[in-house]
PyMOL Python script that loads the backbone (N, CA, C, O; Angstrom):
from pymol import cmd

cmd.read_pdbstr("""\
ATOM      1  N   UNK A   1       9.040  12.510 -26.014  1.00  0.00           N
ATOM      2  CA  UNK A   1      10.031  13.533 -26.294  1.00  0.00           C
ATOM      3  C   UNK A   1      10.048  14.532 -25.136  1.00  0.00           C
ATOM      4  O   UNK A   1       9.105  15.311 -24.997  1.00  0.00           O
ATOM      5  N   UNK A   2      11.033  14.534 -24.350  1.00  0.00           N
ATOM      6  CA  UNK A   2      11.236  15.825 -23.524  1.00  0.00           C
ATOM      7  C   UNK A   2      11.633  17.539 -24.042  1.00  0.00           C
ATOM      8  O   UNK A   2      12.315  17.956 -24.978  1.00  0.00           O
ATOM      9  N   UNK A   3      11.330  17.815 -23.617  1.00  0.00           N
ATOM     10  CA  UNK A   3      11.107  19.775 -23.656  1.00  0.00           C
ATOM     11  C   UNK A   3      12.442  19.750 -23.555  1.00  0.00           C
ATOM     12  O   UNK A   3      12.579  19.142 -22.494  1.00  0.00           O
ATOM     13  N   UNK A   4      14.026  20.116 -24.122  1.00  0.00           N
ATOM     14  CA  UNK A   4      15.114  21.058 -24.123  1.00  0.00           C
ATOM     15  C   UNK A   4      14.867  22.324 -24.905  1.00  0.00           C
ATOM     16  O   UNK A   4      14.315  22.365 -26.004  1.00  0.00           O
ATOM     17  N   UNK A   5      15.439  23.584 -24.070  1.00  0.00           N
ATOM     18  CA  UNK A   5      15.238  24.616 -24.587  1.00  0.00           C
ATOM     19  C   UNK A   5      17.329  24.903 -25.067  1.00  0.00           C
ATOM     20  O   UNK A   5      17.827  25.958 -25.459  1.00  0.00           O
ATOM     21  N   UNK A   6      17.878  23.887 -24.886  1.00  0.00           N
ATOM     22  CA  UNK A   6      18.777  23.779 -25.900  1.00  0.00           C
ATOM     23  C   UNK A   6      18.533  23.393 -27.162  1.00  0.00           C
ATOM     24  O   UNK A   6      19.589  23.623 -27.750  1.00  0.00           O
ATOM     25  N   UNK A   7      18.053  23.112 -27.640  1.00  0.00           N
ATOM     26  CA  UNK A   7      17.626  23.021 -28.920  1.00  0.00           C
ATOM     27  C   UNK A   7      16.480  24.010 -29.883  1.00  0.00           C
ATOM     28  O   UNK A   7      15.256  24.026 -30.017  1.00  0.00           O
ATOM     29  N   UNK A   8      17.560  24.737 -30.403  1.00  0.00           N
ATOM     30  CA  UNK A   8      17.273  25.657 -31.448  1.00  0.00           C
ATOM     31  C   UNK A   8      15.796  25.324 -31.541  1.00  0.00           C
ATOM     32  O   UNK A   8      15.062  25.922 -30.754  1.00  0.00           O
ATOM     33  N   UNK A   9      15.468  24.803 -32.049  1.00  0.00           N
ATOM     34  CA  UNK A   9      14.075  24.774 -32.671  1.00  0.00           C
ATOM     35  C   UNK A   9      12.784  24.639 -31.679  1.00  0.00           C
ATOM     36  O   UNK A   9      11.582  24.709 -31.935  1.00  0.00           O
ATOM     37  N   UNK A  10      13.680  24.356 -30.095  1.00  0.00           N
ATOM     38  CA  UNK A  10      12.646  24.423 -29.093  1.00  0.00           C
ATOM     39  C   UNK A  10      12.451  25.766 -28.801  1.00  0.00           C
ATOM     40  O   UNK A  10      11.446  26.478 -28.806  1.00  0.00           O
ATOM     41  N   UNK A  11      13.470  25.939 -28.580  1.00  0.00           N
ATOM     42  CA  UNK A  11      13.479  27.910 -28.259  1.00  0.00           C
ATOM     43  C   UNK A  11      13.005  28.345 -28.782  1.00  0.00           C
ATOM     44  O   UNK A  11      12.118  29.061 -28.318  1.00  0.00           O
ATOM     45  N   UNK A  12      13.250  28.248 -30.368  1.00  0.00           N
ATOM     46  CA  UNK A  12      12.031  29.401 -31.552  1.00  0.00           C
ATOM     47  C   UNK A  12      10.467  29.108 -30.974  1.00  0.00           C
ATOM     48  O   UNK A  12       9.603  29.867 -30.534  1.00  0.00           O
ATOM     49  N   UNK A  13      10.510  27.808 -31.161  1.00  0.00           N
ATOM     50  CA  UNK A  13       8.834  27.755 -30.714  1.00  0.00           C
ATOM     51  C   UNK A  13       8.669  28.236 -29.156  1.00  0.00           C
ATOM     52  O   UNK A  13       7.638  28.869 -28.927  1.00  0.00           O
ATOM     53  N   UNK A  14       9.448  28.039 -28.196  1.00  0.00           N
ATOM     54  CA  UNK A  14       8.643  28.711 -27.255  1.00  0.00           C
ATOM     55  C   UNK A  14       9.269  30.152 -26.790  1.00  0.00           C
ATOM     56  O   UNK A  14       9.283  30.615 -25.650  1.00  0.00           O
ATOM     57  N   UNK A  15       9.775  30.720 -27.974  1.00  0.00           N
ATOM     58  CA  UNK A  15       9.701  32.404 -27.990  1.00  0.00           C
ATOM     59  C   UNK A  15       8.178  32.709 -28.351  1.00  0.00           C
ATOM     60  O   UNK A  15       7.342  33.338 -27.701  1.00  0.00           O
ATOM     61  N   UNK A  16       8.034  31.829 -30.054  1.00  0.00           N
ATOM     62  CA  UNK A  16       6.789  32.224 -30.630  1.00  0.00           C
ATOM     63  C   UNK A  16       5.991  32.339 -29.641  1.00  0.00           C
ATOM     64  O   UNK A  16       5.449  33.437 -29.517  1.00  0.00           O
ATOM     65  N   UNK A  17       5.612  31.068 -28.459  1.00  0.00           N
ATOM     66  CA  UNK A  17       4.271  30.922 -27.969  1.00  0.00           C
ATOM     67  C   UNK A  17       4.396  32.277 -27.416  1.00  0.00           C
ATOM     68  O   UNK A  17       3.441  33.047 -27.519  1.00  0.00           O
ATOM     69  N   UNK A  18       5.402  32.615 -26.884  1.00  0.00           N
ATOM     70  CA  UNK A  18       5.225  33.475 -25.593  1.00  0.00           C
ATOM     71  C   UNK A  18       4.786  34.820 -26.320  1.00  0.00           C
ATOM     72  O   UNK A  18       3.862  35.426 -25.777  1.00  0.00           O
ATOM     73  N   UNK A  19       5.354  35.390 -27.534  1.00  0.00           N
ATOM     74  CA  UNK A  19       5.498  36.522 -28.549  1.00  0.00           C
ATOM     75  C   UNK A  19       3.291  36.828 -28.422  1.00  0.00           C
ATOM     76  O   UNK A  19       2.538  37.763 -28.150  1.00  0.00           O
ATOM     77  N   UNK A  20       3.157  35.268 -28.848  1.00  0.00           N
ATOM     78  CA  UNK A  20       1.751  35.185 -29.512  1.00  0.00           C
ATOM     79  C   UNK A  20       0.434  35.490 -28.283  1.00  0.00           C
ATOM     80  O   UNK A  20      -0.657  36.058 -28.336  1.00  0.00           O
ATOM     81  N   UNK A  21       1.222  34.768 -27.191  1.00  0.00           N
ATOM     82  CA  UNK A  21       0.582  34.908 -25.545  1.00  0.00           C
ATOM     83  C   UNK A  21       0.469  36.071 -25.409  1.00  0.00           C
ATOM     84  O   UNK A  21      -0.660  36.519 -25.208  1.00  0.00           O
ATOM     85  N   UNK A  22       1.708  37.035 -25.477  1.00  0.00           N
ATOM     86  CA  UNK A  22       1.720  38.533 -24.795  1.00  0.00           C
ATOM     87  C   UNK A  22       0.802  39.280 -25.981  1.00  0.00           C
ATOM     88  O   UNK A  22       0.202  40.325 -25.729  1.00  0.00           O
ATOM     89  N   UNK A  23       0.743  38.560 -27.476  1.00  0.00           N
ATOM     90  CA  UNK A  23      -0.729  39.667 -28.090  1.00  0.00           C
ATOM     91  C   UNK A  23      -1.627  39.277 -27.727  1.00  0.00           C
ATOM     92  O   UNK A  23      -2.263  40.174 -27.175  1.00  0.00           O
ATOM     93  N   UNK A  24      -2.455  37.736 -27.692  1.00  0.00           N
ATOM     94  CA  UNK A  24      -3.428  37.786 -26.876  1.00  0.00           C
ATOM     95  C   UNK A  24      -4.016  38.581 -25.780  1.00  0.00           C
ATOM     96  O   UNK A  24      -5.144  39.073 -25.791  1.00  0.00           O
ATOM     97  N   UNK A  25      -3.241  38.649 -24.939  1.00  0.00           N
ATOM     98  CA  UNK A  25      -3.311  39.671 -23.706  1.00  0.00           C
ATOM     99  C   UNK A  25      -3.549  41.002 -24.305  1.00  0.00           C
ATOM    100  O   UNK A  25      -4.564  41.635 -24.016  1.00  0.00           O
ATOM    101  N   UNK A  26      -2.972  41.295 -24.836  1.00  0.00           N
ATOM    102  CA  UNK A  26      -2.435  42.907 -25.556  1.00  0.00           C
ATOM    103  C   UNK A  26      -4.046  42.984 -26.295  1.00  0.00           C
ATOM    104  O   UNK A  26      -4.603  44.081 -26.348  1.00  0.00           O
ATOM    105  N   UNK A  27      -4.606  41.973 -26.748  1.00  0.00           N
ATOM    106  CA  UNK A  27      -6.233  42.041 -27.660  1.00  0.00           C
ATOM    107  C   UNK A  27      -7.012  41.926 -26.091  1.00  0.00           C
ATOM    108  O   UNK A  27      -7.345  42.976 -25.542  1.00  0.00           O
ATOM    109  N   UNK A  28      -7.160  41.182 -25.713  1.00  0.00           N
ATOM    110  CA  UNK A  28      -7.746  40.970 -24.258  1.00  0.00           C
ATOM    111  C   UNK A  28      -8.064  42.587 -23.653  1.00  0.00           C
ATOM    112  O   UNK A  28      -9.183  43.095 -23.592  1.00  0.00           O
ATOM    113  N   UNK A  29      -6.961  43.136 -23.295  1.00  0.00           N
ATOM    114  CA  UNK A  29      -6.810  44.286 -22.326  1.00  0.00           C
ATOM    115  C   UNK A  29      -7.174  45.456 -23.728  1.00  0.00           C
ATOM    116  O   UNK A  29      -7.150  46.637 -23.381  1.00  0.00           O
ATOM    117  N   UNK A  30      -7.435  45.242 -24.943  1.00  0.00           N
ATOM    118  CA  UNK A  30      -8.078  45.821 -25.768  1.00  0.00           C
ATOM    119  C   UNK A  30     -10.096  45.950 -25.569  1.00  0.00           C
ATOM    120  O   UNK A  30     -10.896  46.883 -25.616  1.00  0.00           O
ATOM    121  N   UNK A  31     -10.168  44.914 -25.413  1.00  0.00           N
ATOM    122  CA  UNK A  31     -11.102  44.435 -25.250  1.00  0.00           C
ATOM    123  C   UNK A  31     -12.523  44.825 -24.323  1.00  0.00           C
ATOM    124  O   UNK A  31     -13.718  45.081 -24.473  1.00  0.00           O
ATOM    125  N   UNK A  32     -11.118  44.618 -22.903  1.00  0.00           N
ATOM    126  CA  UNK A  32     -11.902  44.746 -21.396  1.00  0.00           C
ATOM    127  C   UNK A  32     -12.239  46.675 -21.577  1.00  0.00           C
ATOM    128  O   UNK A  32     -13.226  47.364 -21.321  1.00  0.00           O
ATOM    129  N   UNK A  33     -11.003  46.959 -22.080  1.00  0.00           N
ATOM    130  CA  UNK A  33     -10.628  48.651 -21.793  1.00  0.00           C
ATOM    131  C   UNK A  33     -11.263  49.241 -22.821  1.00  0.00           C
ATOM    132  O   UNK A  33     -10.409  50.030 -23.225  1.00  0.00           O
ATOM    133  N   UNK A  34     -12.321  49.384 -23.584  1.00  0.00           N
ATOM    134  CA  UNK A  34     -12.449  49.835 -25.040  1.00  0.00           C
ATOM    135  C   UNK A  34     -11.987  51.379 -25.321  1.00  0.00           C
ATOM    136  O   UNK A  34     -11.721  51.814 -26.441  1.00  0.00           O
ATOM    137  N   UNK A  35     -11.931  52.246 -23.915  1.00  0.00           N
ATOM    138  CA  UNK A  35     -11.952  53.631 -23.987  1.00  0.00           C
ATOM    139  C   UNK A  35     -10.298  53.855 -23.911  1.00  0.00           C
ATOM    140  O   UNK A  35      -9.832  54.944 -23.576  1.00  0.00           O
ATOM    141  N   UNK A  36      -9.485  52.746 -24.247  1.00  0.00           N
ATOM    142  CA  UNK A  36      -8.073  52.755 -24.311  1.00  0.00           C
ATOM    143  C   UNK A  36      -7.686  53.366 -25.878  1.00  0.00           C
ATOM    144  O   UNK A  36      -8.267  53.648 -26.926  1.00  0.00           O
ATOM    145  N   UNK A  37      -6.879  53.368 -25.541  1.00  0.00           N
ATOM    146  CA  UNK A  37      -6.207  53.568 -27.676  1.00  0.00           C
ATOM    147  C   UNK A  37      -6.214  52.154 -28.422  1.00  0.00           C
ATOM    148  O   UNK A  37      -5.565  51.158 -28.100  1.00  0.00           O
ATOM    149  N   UNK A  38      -7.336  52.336 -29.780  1.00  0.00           N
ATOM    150  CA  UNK A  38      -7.493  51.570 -30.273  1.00  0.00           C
ATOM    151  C   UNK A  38      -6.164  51.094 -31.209  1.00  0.00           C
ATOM    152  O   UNK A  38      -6.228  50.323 -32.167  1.00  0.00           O
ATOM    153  N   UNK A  39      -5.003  51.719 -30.712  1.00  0.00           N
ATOM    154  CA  UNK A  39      -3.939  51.173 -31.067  1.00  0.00           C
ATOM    155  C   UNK A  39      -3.570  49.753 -30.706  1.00  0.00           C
ATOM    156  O   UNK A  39      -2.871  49.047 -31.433  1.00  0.00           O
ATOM    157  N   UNK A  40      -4.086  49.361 -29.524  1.00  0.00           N
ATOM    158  CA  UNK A  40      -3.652  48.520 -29.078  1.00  0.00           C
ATOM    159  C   UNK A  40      -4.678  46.933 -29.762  1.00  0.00           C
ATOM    160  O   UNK A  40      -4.365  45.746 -29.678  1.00  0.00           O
ATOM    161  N   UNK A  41      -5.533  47.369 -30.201  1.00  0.00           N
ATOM    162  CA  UNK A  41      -5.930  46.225 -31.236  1.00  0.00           C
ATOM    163  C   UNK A  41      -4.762  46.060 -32.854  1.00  0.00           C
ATOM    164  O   UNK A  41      -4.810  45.191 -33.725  1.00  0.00           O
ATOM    165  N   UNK A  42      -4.139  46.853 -32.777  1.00  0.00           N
ATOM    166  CA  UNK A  42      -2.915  46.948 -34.292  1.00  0.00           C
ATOM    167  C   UNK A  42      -1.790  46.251 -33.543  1.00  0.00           C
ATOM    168  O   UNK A  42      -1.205  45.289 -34.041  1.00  0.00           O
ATOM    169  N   UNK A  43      -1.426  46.842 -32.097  1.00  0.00           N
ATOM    170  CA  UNK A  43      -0.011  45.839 -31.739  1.00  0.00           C
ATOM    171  C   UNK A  43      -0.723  44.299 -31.329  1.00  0.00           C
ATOM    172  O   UNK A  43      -0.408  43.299 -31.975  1.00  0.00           O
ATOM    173  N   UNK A  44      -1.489  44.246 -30.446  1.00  0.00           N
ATOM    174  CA  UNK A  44      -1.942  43.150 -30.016  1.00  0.00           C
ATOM    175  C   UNK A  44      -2.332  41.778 -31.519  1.00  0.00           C
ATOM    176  O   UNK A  44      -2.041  40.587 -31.626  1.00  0.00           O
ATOM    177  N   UNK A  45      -2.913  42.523 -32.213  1.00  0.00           N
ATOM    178  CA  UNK A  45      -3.071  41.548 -33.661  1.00  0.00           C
ATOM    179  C   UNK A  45      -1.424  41.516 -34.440  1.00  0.00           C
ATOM    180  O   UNK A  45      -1.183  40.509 -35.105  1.00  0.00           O
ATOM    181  N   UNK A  46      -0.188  42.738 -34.339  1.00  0.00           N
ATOM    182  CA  UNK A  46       0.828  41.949 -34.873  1.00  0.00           C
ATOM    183  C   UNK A  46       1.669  40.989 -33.990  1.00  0.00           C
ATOM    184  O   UNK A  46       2.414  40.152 -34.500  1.00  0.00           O
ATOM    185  N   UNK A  47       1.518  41.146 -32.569  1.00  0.00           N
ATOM    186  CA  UNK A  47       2.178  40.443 -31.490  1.00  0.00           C
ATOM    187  C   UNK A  47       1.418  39.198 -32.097  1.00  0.00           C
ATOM    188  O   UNK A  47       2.196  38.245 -32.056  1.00  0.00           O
ATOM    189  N   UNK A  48       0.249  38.844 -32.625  1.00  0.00           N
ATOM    190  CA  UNK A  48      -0.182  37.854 -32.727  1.00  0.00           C
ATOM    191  C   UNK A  48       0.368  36.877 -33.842  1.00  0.00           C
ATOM    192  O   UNK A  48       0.865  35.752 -33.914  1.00  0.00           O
ATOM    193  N   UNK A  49      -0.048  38.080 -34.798  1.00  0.00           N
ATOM    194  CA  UNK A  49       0.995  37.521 -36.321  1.00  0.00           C
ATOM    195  C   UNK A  49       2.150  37.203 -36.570  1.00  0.00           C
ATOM    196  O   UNK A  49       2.345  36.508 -37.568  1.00  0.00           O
ATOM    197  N   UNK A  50       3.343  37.640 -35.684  1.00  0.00           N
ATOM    198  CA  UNK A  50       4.231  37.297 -36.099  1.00  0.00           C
ATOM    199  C   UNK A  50       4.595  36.096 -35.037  1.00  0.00           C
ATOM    200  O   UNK A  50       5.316  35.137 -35.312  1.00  0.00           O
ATOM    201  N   UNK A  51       4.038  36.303 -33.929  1.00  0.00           N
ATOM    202  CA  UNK A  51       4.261  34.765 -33.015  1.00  0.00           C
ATOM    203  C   UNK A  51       3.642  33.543 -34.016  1.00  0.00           C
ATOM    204  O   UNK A  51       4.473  32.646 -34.156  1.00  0.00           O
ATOM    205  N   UNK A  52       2.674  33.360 -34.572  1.00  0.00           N
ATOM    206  CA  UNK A  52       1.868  32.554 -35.442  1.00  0.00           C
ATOM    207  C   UNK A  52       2.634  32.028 -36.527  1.00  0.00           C
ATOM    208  O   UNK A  52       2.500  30.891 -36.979  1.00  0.00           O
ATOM    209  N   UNK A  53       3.729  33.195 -37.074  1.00  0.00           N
ATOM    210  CA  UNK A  53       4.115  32.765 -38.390  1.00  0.00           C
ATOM    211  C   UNK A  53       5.721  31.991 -37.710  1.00  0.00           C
ATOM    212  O   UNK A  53       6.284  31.017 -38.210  1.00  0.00           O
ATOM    213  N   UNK A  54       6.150  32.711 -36.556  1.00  0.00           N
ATOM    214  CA  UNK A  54       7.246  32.161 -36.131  1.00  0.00           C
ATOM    215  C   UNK A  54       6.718  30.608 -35.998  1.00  0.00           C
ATOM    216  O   UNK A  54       7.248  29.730 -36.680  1.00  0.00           O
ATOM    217  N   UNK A  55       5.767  30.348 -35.190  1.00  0.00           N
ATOM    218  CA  UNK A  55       5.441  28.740 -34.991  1.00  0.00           C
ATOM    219  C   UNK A  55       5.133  28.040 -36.190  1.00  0.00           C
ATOM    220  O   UNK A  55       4.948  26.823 -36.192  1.00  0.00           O
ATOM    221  N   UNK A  56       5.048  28.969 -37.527  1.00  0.00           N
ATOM    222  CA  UNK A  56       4.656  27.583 -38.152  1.00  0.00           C
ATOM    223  C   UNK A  56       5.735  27.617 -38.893  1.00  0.00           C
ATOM    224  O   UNK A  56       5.655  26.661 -39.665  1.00  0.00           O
ATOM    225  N   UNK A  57       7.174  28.491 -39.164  1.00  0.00           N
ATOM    226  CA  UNK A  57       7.936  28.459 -39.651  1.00  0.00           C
ATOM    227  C   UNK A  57       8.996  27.619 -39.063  1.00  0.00           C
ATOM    228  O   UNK A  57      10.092  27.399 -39.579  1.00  0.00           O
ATOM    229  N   UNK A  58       8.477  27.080 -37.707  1.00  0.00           N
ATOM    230  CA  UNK A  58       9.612  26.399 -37.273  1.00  0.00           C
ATOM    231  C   UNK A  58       9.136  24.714 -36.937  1.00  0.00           C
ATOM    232  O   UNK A  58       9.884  24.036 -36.232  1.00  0.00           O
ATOM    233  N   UNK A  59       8.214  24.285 -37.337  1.00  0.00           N
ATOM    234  CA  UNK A  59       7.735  23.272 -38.080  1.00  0.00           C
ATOM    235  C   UNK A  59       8.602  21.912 -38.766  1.00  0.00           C
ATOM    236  O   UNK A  59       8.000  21.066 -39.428  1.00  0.00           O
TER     237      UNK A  59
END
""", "prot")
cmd.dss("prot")
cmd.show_as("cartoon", "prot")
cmd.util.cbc("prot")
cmd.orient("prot")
């Protein structure tokens, strides 16, 4: 099966990945930085959640 990002359902999933990638990072740079705003463990974990639920909703 080849990768089209014409197809609806390819795109959702690779919005999700990318949504879910940029919280990773967002927990990461939580992580490295601890003396940052521990806000950024609340966006970084929903950047995570909702990339997660997008991928399995598009299933």
């Amino acid at each position: 099966m080849t990768f089209s990002a014409d197809q609806p359902r390819n795109r959702q999933r690779a919005g999700a990945a990318f949504v879910t990638g940029i919280g990773f990072l967002v927990l990461l740079l939580a992580e490295l930085a601890p003396s940052t705003v521990p806000a950024l463990y609340v966006i970084g974990g929903s950047f995570v959640t909702a990339g997660l639920i997008a991928l399995l909703t598009s299933i």
